[in-house]
C-alpha positions as CSV (number, residue, x, y, z in Angstrom):
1,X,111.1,115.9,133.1
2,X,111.3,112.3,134.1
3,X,109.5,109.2,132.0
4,X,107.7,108.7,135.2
5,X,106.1,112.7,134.8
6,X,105.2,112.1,131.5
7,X,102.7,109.6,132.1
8,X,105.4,106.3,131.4
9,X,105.0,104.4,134.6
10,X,103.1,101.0,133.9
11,X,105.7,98.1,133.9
12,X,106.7,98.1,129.9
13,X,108.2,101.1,130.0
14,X,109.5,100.8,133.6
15,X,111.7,97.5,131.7
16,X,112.5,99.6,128.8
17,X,113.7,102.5,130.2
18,X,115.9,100.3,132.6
19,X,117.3,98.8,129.6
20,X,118.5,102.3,128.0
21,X,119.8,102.7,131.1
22,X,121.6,99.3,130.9
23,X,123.0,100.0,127.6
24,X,124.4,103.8,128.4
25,X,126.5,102.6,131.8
26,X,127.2,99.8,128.8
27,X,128.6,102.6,126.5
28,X,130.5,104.6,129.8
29,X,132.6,101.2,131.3
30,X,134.0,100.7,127.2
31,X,134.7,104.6,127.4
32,X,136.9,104.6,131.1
33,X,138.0,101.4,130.2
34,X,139.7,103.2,126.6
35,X,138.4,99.8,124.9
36,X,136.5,101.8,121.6
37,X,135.9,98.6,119.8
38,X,133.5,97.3,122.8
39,X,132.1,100.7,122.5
40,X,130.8,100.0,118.7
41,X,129.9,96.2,119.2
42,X,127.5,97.4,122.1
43,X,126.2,100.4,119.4
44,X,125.8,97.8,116.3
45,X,124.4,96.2,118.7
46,X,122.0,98.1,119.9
47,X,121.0,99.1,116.6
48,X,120.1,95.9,115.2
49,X,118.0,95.0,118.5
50,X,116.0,98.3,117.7
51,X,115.7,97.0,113.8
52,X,114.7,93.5,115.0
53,X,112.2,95.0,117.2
54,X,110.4,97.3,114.6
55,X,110.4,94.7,112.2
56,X,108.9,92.1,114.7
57,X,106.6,94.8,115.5
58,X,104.9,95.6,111.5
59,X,104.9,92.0,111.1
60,X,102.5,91.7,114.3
61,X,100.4,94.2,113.1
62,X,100.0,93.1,109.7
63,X,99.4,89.5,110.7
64,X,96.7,90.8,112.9
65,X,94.8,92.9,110.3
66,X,94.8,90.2,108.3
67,X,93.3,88.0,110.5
68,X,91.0,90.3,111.7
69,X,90.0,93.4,109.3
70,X,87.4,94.8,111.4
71,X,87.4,96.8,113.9
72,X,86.9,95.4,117.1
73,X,85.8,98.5,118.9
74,X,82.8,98.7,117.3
75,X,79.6,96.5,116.0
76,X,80.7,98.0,112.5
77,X,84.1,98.9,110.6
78,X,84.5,101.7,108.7
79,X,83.8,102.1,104.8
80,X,86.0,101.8,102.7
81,X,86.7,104.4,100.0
82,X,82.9,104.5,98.0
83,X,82.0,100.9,98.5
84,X,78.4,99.8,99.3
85,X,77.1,96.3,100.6
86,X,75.0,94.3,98.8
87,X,71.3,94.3,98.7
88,X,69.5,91.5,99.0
89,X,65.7,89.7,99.6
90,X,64.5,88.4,102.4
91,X,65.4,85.0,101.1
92,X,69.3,86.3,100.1
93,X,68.3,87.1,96.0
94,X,70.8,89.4,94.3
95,X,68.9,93.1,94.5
96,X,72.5,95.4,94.0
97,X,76.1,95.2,93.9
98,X,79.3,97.0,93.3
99,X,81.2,95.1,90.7
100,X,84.3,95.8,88.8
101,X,84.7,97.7,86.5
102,X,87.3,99.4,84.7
103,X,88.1,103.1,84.1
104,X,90.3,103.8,80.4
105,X,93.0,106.2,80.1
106,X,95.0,107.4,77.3
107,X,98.3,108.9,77.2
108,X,99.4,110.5,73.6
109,X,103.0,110.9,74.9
110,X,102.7,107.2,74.6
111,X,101.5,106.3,71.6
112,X,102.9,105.6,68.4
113,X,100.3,106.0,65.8
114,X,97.5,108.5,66.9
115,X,95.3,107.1,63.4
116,X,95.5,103.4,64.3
117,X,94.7,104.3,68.0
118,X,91.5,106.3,67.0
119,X,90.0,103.6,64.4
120,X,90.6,100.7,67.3
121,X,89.3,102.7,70.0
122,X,86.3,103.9,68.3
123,X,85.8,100.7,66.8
124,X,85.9,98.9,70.0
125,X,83.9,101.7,71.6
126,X,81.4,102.7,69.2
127,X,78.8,105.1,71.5
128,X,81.7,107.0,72.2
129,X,81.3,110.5,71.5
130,X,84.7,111.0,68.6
131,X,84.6,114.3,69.6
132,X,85.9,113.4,72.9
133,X,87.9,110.9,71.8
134,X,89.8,113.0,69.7
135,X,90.3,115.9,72.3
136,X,92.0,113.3,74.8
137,X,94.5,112.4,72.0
138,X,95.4,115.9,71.2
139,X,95.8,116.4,75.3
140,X,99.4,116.9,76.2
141,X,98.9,114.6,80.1
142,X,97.2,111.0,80.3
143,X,93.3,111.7,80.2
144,X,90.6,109.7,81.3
145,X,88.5,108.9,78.2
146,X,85.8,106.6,79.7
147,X,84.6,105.0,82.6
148,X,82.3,101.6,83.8
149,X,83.7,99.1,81.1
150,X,83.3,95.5,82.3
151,X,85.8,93.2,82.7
152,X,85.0,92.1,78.8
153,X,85.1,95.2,77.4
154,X,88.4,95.8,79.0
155,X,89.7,92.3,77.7
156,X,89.1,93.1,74.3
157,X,90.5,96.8,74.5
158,X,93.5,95.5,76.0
159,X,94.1,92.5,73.4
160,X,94.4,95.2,70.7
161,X,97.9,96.2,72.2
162,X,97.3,99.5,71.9
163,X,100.5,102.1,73.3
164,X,99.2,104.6,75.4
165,X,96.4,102.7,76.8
166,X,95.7,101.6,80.0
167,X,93.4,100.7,82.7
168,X,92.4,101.1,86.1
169,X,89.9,99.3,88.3
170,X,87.1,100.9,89.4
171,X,83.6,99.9,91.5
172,X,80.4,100.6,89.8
173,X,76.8,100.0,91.8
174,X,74.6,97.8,89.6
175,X,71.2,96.4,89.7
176,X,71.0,92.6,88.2
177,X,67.7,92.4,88.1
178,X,66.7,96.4,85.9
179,X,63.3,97.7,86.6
180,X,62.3,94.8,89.5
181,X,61.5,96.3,92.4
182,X,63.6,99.8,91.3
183,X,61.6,102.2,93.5
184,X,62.0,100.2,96.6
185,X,65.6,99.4,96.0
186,X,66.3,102.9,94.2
187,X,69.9,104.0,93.2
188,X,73.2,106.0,94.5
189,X,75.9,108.2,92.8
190,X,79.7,107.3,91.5
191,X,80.9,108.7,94.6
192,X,78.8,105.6,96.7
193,X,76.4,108.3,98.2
194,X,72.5,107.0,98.1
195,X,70.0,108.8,96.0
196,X,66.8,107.1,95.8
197,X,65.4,104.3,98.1
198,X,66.9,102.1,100.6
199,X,69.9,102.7,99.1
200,X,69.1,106.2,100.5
201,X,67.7,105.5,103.6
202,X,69.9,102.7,104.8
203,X,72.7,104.3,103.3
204,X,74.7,104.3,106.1
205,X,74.2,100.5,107.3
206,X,75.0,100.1,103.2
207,X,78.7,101.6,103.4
208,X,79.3,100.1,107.2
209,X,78.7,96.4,106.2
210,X,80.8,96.7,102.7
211,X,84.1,97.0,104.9
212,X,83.0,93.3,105.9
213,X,82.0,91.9,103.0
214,X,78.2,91.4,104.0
215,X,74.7,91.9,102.6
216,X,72.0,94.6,103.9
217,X,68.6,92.4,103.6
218,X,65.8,94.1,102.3
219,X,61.7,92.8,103.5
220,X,60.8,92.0,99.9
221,X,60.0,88.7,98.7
222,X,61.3,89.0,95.0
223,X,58.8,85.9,94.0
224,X,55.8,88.3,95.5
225,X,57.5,91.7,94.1
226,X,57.8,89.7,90.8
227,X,54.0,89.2,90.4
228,X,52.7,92.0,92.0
229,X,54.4,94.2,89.3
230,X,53.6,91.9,86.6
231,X,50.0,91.7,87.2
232,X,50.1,95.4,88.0
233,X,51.5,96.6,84.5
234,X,49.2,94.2,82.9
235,X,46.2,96.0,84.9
236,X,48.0,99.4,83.8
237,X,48.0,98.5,80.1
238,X,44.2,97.6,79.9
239,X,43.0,100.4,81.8
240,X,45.3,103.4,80.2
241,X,46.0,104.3,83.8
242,X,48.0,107.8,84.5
243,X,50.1,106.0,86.9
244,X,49.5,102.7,89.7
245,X,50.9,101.6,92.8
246,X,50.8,97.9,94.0
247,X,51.7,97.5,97.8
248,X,51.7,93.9,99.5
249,X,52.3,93.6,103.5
250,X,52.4,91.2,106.9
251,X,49.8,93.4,108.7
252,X,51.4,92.0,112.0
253,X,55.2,92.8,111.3
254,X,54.4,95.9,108.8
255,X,57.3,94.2,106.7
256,X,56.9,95.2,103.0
257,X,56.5,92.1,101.1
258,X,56.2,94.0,97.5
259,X,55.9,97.2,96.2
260,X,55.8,98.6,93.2
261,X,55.0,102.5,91.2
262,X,54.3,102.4,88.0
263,X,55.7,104.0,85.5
264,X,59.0,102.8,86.5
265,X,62.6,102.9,85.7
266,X,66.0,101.4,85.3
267,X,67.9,101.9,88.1
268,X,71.0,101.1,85.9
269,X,70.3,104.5,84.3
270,X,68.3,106.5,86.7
271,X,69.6,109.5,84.7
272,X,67.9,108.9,81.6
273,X,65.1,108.3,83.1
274,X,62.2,111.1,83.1
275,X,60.8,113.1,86.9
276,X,57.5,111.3,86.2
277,X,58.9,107.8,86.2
278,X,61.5,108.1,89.4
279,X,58.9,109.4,91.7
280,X,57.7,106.9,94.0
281,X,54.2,107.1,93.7
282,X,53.1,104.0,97.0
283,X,55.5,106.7,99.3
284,X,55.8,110.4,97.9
285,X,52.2,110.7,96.0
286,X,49.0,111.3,98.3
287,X,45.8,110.9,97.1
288,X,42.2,111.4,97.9
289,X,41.3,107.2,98.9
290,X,37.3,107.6,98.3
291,X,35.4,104.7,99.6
292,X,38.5,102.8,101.3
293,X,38.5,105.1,104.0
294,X,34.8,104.1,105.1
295,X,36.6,101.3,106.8
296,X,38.5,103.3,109.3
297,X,35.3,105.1,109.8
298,X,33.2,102.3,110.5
299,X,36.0,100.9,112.8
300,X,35.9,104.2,114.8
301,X,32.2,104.4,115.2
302,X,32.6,100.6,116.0
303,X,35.2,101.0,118.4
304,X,34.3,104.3,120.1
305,X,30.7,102.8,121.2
306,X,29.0,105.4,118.8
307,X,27.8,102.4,116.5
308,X,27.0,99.2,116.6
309,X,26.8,96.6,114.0
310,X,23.0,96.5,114.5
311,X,22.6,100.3,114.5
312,X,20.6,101.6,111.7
313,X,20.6,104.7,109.5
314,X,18.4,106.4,106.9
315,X,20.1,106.1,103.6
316,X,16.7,106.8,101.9
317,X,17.1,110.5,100.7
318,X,20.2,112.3,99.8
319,X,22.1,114.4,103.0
320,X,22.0,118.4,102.7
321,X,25.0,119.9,105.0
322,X,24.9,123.7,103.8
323,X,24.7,124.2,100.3
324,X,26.5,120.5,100.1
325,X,24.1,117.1,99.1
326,X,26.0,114.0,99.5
327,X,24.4,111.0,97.1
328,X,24.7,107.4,96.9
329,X,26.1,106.9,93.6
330,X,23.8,103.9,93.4
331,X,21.1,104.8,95.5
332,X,19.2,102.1,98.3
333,X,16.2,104.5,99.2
334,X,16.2,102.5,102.3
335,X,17.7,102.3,106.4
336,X,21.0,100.6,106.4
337,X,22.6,98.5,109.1
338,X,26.1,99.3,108.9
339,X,27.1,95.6,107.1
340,X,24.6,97.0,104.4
341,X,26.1,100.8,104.5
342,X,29.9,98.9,103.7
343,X,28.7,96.3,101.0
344,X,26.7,98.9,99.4
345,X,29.4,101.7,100.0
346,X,26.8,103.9,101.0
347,X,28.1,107.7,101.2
348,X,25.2,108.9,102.9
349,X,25.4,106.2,106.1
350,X,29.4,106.4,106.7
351,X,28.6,110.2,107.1
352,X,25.8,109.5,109.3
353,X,27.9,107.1,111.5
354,X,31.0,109.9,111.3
355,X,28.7,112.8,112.7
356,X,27.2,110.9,114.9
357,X,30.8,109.7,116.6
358,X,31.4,113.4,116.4
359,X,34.3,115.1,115.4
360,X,37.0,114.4,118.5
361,X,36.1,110.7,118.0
362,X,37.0,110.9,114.1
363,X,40.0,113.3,114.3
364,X,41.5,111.3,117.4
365,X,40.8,107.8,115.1
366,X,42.0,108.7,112.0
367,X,45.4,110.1,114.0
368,X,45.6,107.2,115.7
369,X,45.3,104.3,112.3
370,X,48.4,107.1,111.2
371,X,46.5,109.3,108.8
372,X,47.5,112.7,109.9
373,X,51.5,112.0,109.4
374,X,54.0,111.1,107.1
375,X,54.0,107.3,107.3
376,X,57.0,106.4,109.8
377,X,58.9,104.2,107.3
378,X,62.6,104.5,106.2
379,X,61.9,105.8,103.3
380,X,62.9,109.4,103.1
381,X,60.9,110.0,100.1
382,X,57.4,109.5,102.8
383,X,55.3,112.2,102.0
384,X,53.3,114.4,104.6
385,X,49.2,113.9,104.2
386,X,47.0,116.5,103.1
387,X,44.3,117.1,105.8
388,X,41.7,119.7,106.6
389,X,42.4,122.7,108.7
390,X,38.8,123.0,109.5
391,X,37.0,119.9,110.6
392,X,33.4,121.3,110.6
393,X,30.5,119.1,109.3
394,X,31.3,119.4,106.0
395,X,35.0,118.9,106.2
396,X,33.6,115.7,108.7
397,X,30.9,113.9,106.2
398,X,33.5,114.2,103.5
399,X,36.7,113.1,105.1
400,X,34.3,110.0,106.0
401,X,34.3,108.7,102.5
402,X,37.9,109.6,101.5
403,X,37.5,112.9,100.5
404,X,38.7,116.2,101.6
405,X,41.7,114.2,103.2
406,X,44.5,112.9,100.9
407,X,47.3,110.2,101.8
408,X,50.3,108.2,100.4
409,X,49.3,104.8,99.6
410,X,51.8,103.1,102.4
411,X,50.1,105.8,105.0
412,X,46.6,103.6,103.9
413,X,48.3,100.1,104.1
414,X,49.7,101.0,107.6
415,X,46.8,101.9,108.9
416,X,44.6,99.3,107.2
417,X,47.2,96.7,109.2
418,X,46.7,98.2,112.4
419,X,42.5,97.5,111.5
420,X,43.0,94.1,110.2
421,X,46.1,92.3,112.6
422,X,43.8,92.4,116.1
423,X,43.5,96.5,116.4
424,X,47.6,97.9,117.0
425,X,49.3,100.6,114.6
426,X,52.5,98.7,113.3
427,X,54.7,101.1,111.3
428,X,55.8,99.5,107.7
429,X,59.5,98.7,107.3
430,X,61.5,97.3,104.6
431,X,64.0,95.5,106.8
432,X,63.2,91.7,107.6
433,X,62.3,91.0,110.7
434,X,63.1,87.0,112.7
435,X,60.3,84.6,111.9
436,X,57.7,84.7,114.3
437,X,58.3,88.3,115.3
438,X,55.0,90.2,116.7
439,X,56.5,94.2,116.8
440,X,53.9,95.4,120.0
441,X,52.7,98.4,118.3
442,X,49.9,100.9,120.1
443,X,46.6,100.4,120.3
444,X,44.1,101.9,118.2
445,X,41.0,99.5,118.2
446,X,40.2,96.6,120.5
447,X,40.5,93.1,119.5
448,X,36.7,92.7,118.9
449,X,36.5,95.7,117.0
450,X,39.1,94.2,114.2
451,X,37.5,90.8,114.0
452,X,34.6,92.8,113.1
453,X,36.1,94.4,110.1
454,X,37.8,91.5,109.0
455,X,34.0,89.7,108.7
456,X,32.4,92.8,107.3
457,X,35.4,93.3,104.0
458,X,34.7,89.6,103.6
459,X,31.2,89.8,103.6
460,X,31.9,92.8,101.2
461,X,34.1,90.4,98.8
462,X,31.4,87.1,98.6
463,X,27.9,89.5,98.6
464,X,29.4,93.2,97.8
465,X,31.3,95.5,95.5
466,X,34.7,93.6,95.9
467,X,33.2,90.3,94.2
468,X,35.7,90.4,91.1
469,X,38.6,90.0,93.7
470,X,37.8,86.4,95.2
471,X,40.3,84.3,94.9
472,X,39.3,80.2,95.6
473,X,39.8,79.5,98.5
474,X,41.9,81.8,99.8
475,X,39.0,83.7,102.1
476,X,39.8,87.1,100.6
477,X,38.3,90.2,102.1
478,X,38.6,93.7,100.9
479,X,36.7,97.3,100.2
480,X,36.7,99.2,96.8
481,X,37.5,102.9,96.6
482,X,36.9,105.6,94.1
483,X,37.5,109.0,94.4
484,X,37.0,111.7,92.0
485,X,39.9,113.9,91.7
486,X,40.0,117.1,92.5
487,X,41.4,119.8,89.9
488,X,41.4,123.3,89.5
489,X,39.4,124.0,93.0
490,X,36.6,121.3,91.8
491,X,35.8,117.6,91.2
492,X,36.0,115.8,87.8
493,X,33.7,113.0,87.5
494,X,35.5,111.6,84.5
495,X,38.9,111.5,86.4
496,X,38.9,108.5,89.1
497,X,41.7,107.5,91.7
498,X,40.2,104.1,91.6
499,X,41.1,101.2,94.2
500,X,41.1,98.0,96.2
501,X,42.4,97.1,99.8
502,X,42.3,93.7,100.6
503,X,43.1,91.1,103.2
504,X,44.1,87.3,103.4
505,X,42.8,85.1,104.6
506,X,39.7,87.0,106.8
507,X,39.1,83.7,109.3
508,X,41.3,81.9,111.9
509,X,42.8,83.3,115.0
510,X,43.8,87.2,115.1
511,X,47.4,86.4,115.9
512,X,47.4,84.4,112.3
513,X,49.2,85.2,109.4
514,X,47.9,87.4,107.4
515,X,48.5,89.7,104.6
516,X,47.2,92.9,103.1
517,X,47.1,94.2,99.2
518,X,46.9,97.7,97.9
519,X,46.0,98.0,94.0
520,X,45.5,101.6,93.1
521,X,45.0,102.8,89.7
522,X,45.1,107.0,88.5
523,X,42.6,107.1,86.1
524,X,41.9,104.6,84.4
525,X,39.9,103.9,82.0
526,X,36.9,101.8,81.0
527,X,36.8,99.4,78.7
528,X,34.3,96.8,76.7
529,X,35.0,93.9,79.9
530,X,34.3,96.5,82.5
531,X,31.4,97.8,80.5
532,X,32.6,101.1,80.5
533,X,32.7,101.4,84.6
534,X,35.9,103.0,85.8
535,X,35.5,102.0,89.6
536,X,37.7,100.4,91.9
537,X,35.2,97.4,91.8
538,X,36.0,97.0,88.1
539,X,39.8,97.1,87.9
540,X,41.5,97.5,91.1
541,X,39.7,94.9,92.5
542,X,40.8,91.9,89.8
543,X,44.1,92.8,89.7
544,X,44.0,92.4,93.7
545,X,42.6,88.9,93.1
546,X,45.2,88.1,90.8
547,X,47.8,88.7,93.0
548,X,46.6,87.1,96.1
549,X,46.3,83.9,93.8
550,X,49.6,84.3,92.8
551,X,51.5,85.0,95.9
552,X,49.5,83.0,98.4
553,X,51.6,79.8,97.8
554,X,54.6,82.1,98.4
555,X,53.1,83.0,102.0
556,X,52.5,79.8,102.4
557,X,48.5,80.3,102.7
558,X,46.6,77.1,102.0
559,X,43.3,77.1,99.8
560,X,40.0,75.4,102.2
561,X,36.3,76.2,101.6
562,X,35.5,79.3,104.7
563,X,32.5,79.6,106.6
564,X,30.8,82.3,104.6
565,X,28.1,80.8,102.1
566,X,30.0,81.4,98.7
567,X,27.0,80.9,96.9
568,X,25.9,84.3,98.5
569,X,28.1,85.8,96.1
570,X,26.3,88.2,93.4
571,X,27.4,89.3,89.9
572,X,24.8,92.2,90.1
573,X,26.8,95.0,88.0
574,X,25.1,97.6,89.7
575,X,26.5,96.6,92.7
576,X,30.0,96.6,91.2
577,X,29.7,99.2,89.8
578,X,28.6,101.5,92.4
579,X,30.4,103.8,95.1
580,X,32.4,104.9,95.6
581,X,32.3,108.4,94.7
């Protein structure tokens, strides 16, 4: 078979194999002409043409992968080996990063005086368990004794002069900044593999942009992160809580600004740490949300035409559905208009205003502001709702008020956003988005509808329950939440999921900036400031403050006097203290 059959027609090889056939006439004229040395000056040659030519080739090809390492076939190149990317903030901060490191090995064929090597290296390395150390001196082969010594530790190991002991590099994942931000960030293996977090679920992107020597950016703002979690472990330690979650978002964008579980851990050594601090409670933890959930429901019957905001309804005598009686924990004995049923959290009117929307209305809201799915966010640790299989009256009035119906805490801040940022469902993300981007989302209420809301929560914040989470001038809005929990098949009054969702700043244009915060506490407690009061009113809702007050510079939200009469605001503890449940 020919060169031509075998697929070597284009022009290169046309020249080549003309050449070959240059060179072997070449060898058959020195052969008839009996003239053997022109026979081996032609083959010498030829030889050193073919050298020349491979050389000139290697060279090429090494010139151009050093010049260009990536691969130009594709928007990524490949990983290399175990290596990850860094992580960084929005703003480029230092989040995680494969350093080196050094891996020690010890090889007793090589050493001279097994005593003096064991007092040096257990001097030098005194966690060490000796018992290990003294098996890979007995070994008969080099052994690897320890791994993940920095550059330092290496340094002074190596000035020792030990025989036998050497070192080889190795990449080891750490995270600068220790607990900051550790659930969001999370961890991966030796072997480069994410675990926990984005370094899970953008695990791939992670390895792809290492073999380029890039950065993955995450959505956090470390300056908001860093006083979200500070005030929230602050709010933790007062109240005794069980456990917390602090969540901070753009309600337009759904970018995660801040988040943060607590208890929390050191992503450094993720395997020391216990189940209760790894899990993620703002993504893999639902709860029931009590009272913050009369917001979407007053949204619905809002935005479905079933309610307006000068509808009234008889809050002046408890509800009987069945065997069930639904209370006001503080009482009105009056008729509500539903700005009175939200600042005074009334149980009794959002189940009024649910029932009367009917149940296709609720169920087809409540799907719609995300609350019947796992929150669409990276995140693989996003944990599926709890929701009733039976939506009958019962199930209906309840779900109204946060119970019966349990969520993560980033399922409630994506659906709060999609009430609060002109009425579209934007999923949360942790990647950054380009300044001045407006993701389209779908529509869940209309424009009028959210403005609406955004008044009432800060009405709720200068005359209601959410007074404690004002923060000058920063036109806060917001609604507590308190729900008991349910254990054992029933509810325990003296065990509250207690909370606050808030927004920043309520006024200006609905295509503004603007930001919402999540505090939630698991069971706090009270204490001598709160006057005993465990409600969301009491303690989620000052910590919310705090944070707005801190971060707001960071957002770059200026402080003015708003159009709501701030002199309207009360300090009646009743009020406060009330719900919720």
């Amino acid at each position: 078979m020919s060169l031509t059959h075998q697929g070597f027609s284009n022009p290169g090889w046309r020249w080549l194999k003309a050449r070959l056939w240059g060179l072997e006439h070449a060898f058959e004229r020195a052969k008839a002409r009996g003239k053997a040395e022109d026979d081996t000056r032609i083959r010498i040659f030829f030889v050193l043409a073919l050298f020349a030519t491979a050389f000139l080739t290697l060279a090429v090809g090494a010139t151009r992968m050093a010049l260009f390492p990536a691969n130009r076939g594709s928007g990524y190149a490949g990983p290399v080996g175990a290596a990850r990317a860094d992580l960084v903030d929005r703003n480029g901060a230092m989040l995680a990063a494969d350093l080196l490191h050094y891996g020690l090995y010890v090889d007793p064929r090589e050493i001279w005086d097994l005593k003096e090597t064991r007092q040096n290296l257990h001097a030098a390395l005194p966690d060490l368990p000796i018992q290990r150390l003294d098996k890979a001196l007995r070994s008969p082969r080099r052994t690897f004794l320890v791994g993940s010594l920095t550059p330092d530790v290496r340094a002074r190991i190596h000035d020792l002069g030990l025989p036998g002991v050497t070192f080889e590099p190795e990449s080891k994942r750490v995270y600068p900044l220790g607990t900051t931000a550790a659930h969001l960030i999370g961890f991966s293996d030796t072997g480069g593999e994410g675990l926990a977090g984005a370094e899970r679920a953008l695990n791939d992107p992670i390895r792809y942009v290492a073999a380029s020597k890039g950065a993955v950016p995450l959505s956090i703002d470390l300056r908001v992160q860093a006083a979200l979690e500070d005030e929230l472990a602050k709010g933790a330690a007062t109240y005794g809580v069980r456990g917390a979650v602090g969540i901070v978002t753009n309600v337009h964008t759904g970018e995660i600004l801040g988040i943060a579980s607590y208890p929390t851990f050191d992503p450094n050594q993720a395997g020391k740490s216990s189940p209760d601090a790894l899990l993620n409670r703002a993504a893999a933890s639902v709860y029931e949300m009590g009272s913050t959930f009369k917001t979407f429901t007053i949204a619905m019957g809002l935005d479905s035409g079933t309610t307006t905001l000068s509808s009234t309804f008889d809050a002046r005598a408890p509800m009987h559905i069945g065997d069930r009686v639904i209370h006001d924990f503080h009482a009105t004995d009056s008729i509500l208009s539903v700005p009175d049923i939200f600042i005074h959290s009334s149980n009794i009117g959002t189940s009024e205003i649910a029932l009367k929307a009917g149940r296709d209305n609720l169920v087809k809201y409540f799907k719609a502001f995300g609350l019947m799915r796992p929150a669409p966010i990276e995140l693989t640790e996003s944990a599926r709702p709890i929701v009733p299989r039976d939506w009958n009256t019962d199930t209906i009035a309840s779900a109204s008020f946060g119970h019966a119906i349990s969520v993560s805490p980033v399922m409630l801040a994506a659906g709060m956003g999609s009430v609060l940022n002109g009425g579209t469902y934007v999923p949360l993300t942790i990647r950054p988005m380009k300044p001045g981007a407006r993701p389209k989302g779908e529509r869940v209420i209309s424009e009028e509808t959210s403005r609406a809301m955004l008044d009432l929560m800060r009405i709720n914040v200068v005359r209601g329950s959410g007074g404690k989470a004002d923060a000058v001038g920063l036109r806060v809005g917001g609604k507590t939440g308190s729900a008991e929990k349910a254990m054992g098949g029933r509810y325990v009054r003296d065990k509250l999921v207690s909370s606050f969702a808030a927004v920043f700043p309520t006024d200006g244009p609905l295509e503004a900036d603007r930001y919402f915060v999540l505090i939630l506490y698991d069971e706090p407690n009270g204490t001598k400031e709160t006057f005993g009061f465990r409600t969301g009113g009491w303690n989620a809702a000052p910590t919310a403050g705090r944070v707005i007050d801190r971060i707001a510079p960071f957002l770059g939200v200026k402080r003015r006097i708003d159009t709501f009469d701030a002199h309207a605001k009360t300090e009646n503890t009743a009020l406060l203290a009330q719900d919720e449940h």
